[in-house]
N, CA, C and O atoms as CSV, one atom per row, in Angstrom:
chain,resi,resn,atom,element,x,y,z
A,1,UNK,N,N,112.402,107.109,93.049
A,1,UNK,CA,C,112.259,106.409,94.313
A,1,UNK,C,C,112.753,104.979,94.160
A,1,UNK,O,O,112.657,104.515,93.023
A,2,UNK,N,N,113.372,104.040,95.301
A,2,UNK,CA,C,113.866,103.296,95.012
A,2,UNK,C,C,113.069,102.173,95.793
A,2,UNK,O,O,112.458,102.514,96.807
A,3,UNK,N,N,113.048,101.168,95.477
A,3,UNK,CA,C,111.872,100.382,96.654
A,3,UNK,C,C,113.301,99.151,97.337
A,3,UNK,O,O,114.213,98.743,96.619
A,4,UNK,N,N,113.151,98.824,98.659
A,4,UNK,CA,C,113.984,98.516,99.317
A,4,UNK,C,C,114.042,96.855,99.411
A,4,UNK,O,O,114.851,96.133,99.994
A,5,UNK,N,N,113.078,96.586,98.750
A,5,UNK,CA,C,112.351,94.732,99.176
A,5,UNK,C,C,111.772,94.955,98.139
A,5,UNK,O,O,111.017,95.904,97.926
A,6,UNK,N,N,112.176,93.813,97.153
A,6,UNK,CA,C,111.296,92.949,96.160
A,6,UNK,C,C,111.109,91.849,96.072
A,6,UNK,O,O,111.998,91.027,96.297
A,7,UNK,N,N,109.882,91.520,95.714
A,7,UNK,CA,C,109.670,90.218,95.360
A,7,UNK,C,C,110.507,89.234,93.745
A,7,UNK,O,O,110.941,89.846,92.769
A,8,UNK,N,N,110.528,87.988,93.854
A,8,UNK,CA,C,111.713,87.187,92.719
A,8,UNK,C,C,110.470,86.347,92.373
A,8,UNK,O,O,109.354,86.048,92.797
A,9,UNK,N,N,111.367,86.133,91.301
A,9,UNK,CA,C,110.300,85.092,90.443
A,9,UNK,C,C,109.997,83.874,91.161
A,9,UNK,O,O,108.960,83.220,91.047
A,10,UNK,N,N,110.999,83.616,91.921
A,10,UNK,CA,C,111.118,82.180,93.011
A,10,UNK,C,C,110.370,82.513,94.066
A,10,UNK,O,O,110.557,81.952,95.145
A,11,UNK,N,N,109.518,83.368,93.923
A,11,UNK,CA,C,109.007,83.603,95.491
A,11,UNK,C,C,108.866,84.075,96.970
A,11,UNK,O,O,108.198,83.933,97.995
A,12,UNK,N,N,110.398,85.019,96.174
A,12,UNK,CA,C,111.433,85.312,97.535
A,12,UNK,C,C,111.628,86.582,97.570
A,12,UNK,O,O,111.492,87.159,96.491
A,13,UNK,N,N,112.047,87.522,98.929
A,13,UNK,CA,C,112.194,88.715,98.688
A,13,UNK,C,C,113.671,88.777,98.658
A,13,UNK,O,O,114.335,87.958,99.294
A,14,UNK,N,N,114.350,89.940,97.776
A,14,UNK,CA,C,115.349,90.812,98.299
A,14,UNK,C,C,114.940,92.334,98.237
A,14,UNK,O,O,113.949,92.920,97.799
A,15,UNK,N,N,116.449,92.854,99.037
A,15,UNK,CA,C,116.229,93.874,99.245
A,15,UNK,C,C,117.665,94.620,99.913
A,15,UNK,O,O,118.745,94.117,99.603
A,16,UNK,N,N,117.645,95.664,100.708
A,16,UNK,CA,C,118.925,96.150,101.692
A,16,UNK,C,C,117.962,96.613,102.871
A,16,UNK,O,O,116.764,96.898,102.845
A,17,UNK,N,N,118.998,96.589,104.048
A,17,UNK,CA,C,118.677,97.497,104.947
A,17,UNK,C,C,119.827,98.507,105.386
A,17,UNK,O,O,120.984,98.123,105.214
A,18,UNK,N,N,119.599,99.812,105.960
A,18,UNK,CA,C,121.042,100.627,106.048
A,18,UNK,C,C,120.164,101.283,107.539
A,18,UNK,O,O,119.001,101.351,107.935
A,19,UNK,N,N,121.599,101.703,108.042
A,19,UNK,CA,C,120.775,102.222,109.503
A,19,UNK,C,C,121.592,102.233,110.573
A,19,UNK,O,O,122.697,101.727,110.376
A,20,UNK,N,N,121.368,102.675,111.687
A,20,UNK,CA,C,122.153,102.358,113.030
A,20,UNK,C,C,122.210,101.069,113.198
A,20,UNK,O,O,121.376,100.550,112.456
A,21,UNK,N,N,123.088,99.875,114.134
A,21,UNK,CA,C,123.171,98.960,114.186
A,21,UNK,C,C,122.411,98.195,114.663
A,21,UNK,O,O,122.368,96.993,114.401
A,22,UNK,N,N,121.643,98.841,115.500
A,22,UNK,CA,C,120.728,98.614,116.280
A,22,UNK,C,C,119.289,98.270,116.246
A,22,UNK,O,O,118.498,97.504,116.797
A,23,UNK,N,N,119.319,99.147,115.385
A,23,UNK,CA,C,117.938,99.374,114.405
A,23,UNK,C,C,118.115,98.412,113.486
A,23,UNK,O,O,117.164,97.631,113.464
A,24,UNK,N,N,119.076,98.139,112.622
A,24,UNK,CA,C,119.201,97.354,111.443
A,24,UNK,C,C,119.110,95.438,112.015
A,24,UNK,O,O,118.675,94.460,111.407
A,25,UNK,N,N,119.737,95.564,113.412
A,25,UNK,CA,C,119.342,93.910,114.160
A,25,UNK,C,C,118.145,93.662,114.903
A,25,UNK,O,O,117.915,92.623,115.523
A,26,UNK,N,N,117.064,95.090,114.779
A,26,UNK,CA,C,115.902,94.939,115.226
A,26,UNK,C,C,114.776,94.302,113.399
A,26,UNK,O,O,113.955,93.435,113.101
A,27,UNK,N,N,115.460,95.366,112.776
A,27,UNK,CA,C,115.113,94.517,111.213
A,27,UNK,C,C,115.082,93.057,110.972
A,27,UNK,O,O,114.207,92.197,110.863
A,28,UNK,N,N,116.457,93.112,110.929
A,28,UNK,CA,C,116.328,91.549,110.777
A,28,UNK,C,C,116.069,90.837,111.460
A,28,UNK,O,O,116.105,89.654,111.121
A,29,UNK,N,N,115.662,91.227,112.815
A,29,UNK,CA,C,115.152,90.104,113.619
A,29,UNK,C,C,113.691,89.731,113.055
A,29,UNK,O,O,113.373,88.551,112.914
A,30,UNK,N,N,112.716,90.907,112.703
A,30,UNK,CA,C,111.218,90.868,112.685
A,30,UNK,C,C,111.390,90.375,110.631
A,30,UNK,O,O,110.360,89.985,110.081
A,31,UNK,N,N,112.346,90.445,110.018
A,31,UNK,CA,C,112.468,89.415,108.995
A,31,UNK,C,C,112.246,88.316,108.892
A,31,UNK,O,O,111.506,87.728,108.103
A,32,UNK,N,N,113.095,87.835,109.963
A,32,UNK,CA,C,113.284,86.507,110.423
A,32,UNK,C,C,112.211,85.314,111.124
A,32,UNK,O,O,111.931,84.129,110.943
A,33,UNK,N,N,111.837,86.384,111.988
A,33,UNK,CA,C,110.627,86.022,112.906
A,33,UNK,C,C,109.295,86.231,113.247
A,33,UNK,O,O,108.552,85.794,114.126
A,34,UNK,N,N,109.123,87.475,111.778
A,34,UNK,CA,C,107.889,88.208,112.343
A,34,UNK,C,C,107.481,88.253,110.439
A,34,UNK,O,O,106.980,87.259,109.913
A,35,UNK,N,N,107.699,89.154,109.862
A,35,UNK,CA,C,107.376,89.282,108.497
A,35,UNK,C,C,106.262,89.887,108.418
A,35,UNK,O,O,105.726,90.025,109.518
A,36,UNK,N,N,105.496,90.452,107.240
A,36,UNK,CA,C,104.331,90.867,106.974
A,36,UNK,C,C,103.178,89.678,106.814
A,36,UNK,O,O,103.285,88.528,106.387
A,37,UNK,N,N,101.902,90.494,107.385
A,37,UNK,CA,C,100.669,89.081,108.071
A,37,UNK,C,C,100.863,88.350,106.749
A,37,UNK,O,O,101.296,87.201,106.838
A,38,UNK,N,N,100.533,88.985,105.171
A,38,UNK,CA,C,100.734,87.713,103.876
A,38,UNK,C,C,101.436,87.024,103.543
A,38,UNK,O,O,101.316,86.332,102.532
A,39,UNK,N,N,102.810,87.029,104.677
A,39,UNK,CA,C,104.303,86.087,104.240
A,39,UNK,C,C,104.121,84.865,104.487
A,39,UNK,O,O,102.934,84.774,104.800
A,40,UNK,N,N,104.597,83.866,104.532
A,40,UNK,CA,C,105.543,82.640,104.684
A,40,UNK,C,C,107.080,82.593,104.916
A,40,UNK,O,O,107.929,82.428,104.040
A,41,UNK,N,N,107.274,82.755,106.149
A,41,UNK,CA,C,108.661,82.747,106.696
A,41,UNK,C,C,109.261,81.240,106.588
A,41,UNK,O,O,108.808,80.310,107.256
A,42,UNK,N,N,110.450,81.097,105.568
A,42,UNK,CA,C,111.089,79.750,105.919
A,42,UNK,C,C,112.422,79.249,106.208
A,42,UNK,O,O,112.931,78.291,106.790
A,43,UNK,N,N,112.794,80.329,105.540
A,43,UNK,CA,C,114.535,80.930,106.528
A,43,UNK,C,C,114.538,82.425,105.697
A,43,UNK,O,O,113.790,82.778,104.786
A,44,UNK,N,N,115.593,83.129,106.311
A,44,UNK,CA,C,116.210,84.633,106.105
A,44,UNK,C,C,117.414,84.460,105.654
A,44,UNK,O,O,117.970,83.385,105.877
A,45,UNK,N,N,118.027,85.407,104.976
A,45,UNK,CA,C,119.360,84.954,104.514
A,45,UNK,C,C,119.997,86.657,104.399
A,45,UNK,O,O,119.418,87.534,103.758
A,46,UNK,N,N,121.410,86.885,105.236
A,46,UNK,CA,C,121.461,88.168,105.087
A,46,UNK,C,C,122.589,88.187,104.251
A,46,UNK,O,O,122.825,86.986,104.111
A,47,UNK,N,N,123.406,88.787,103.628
A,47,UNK,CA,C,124.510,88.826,103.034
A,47,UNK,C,C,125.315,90.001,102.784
A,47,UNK,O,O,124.597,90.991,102.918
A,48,UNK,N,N,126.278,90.255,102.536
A,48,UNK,CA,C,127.361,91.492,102.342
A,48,UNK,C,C,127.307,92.670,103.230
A,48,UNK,O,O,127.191,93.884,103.062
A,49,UNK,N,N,127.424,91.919,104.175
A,49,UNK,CA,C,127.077,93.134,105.449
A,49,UNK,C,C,128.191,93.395,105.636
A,49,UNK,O,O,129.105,92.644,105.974
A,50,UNK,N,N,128.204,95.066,105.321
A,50,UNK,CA,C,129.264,95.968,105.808
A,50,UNK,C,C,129.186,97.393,106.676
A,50,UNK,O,O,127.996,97.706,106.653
A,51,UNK,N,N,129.763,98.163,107.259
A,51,UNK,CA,C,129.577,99.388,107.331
A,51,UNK,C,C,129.669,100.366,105.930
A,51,UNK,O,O,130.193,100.015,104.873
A,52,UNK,N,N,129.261,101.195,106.101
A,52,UNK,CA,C,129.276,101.869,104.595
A,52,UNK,C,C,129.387,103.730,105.545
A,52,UNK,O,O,129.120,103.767,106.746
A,53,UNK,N,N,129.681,104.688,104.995
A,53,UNK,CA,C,129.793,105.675,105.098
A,53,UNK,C,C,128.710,106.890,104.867
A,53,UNK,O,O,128.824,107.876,105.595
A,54,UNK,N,N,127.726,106.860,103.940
A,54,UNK,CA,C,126.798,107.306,104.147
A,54,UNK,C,C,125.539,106.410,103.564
A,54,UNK,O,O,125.753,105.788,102.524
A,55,UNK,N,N,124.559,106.336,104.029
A,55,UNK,CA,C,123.412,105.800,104.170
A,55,UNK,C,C,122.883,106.617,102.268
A,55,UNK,O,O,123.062,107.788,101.931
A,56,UNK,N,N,122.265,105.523,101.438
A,56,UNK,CA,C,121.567,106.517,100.210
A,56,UNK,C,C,119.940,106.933,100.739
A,56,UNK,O,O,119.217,107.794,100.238
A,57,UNK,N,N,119.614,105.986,101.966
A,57,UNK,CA,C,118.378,106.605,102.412
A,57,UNK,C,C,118.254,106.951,103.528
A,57,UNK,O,O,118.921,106.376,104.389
A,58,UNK,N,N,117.163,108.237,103.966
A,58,UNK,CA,C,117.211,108.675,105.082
A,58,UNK,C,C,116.025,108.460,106.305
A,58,UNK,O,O,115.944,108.444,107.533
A,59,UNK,N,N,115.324,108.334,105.310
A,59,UNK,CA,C,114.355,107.349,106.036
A,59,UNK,C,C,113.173,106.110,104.801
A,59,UNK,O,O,113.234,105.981,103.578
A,60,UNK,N,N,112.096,105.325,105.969
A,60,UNK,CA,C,112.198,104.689,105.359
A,60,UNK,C,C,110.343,104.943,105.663
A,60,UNK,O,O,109.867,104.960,106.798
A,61,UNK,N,N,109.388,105.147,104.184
A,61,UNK,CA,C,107.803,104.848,104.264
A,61,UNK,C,C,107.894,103.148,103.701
A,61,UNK,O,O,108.538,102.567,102.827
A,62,UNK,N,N,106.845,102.736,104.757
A,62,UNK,CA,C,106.228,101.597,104.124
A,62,UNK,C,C,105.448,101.153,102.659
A,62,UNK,O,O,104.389,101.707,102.362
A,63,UNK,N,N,105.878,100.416,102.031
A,63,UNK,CA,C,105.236,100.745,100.537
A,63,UNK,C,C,104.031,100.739,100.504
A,63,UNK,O,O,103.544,100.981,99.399
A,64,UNK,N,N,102.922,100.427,101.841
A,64,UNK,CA,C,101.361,100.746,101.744
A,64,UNK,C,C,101.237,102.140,101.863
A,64,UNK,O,O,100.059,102.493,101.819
A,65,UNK,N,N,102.078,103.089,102.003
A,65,UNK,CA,C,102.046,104.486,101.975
A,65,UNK,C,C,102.297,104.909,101.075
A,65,UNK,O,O,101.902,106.070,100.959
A,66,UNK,N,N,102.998,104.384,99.992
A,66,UNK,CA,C,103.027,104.638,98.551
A,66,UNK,C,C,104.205,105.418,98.086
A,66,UNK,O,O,104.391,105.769,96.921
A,67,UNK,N,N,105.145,105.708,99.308
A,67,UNK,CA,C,105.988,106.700,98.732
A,67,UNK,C,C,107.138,106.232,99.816
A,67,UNK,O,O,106.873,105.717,100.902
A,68,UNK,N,N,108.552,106.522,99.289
A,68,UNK,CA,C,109.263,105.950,99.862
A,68,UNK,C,C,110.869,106.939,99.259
A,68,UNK,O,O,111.355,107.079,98.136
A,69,UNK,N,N,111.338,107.520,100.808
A,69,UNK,CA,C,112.512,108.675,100.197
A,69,UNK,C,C,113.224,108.844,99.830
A,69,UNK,O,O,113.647,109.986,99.654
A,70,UNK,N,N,113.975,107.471,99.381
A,70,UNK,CA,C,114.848,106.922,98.976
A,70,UNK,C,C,115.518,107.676,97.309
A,70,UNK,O,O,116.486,107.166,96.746
């Protein structure tokens, strides 16, 4: 299993998102603006955004569910 968001020694998450386009600018919006209740939002930073051809995941569990399909 692959986990999609990690935490850095600096404090910071990375991670990917893959998805319809739509879905993926509803992501980063609630990144940006919303985050999980224990965060500290202080900027977002997206990078190497491309289309890609097939997705490696098909869907996505929250890691409080413990499992993730990746």
């Amino acid at each position: 299993h692959e986990r999609l968001g990690e935490e850095t020694r600096q404090g910071t998450v990375v991670g990917q998102i893959q998805g319809p386009e739509d879905q993926v600018k509803e992501m980063k919006f609630w990144l940006k603006n919303v985050g999980s209740p224990s965060s500290r939002i202080d900027r977002a930073v997206f990078s190497n955004e491309r289309d890609i051809p097939k997705w490696s995941c098909k869907a996505f569990v929250p890691a409080t569910e413990h499992a993730n399909p990746c």
